[in-house]
Backbone as CSV, one residue per row, in Angstrom:
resi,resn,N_x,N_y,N_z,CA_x,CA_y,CA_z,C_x,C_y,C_z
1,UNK,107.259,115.602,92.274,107.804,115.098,91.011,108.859,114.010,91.257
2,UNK,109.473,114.380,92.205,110.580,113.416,92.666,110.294,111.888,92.889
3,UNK,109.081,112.223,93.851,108.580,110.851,94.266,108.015,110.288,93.175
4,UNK,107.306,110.625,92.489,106.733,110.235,91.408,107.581,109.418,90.636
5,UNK,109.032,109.926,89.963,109.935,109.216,88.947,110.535,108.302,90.006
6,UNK,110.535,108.617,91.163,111.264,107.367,91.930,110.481,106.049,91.781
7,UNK,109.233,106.502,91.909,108.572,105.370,91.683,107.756,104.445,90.645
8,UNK,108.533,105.665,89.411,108.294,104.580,88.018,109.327,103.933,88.273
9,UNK,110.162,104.182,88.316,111.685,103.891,88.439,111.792,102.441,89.316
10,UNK,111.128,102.083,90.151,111.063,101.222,90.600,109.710,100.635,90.529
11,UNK,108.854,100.601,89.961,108.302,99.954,88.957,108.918,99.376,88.195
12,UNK,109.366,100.288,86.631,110.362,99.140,85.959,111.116,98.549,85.897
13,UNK,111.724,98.522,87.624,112.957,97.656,87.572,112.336,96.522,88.118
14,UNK,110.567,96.621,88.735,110.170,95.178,89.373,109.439,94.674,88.131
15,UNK,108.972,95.424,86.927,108.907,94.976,85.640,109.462,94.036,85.257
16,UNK,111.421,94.431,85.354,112.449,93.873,84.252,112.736,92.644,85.160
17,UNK,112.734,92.565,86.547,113.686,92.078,87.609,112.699,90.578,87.914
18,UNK,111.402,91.073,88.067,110.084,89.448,88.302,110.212,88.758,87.243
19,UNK,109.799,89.004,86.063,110.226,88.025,84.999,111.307,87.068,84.755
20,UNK,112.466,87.924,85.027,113.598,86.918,85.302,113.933,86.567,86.412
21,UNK,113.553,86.507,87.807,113.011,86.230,89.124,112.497,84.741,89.051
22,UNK,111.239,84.741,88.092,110.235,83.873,87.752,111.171,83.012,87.069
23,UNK,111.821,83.428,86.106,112.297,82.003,84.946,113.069,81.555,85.881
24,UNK,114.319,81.930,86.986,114.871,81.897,87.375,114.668,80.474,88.479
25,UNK,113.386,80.593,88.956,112.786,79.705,89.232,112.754,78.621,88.376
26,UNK,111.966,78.696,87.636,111.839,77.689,86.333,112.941,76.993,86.278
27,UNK,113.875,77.379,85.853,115.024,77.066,85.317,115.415,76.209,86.212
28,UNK,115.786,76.794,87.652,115.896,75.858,88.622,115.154,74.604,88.517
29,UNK,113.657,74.074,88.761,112.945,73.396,88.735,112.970,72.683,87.579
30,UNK,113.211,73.210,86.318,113.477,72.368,85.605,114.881,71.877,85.468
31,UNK,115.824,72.486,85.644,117.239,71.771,85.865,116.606,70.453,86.684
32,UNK,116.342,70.217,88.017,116.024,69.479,88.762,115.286,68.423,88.377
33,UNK,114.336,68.362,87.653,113.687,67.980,86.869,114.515,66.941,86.430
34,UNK,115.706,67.762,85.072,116.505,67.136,83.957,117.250,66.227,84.314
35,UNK,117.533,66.223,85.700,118.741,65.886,86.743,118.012,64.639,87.005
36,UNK,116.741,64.630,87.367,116.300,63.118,87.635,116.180,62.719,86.941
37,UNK,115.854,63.064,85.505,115.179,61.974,84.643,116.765,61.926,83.349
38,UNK,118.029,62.533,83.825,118.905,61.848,83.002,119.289,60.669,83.626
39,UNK,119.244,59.940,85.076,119.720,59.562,85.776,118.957,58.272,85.074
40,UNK,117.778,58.573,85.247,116.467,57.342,84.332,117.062,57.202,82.880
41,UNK,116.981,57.978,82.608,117.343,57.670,80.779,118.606,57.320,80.264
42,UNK,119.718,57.405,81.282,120.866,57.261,80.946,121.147,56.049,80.429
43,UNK,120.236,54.844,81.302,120.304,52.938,81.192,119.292,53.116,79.669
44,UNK,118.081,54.038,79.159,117.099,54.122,78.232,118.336,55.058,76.978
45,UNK,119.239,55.098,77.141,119.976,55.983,76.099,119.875,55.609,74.632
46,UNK,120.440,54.436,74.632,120.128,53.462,73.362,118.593,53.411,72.858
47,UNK,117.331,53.259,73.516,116.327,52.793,72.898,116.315,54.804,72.489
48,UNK,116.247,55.648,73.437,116.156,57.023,73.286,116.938,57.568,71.911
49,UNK,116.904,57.379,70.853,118.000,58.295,70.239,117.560,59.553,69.592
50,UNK,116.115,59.324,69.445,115.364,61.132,69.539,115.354,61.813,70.313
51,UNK,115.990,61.441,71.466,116.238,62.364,72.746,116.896,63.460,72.731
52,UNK,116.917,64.554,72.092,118.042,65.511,72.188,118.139,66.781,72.926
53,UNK,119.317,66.632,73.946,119.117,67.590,74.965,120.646,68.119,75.320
């Protein structure tokens, strides 16, 4: 029984924990992303004014 709940138990914490693991990623990659292309748009600011970020 023991082993058993130990190992829902850690199940749902690789449930709760990959998902935000994953964005975590994302987030990164897209920060990085944002980082190059404000650098581009910064001189495009003026023609950009629907740009909102």
């Amino acid at each position: 029984m023991k082993k058993r709940k130990y190992h829902i138990t850690v199940y749902l914490a690789y449930v709760f924990l990959f998902p935000l693991y994953i964005f975590g990623i994302l987030a990164k990659f897209y920060d990085r992303k944002l980082k190059k292309n404000k650098t581009r748009l910064s001189s495009n600011l003026n023609e950009k004014e629907d740009f909102h970020f």
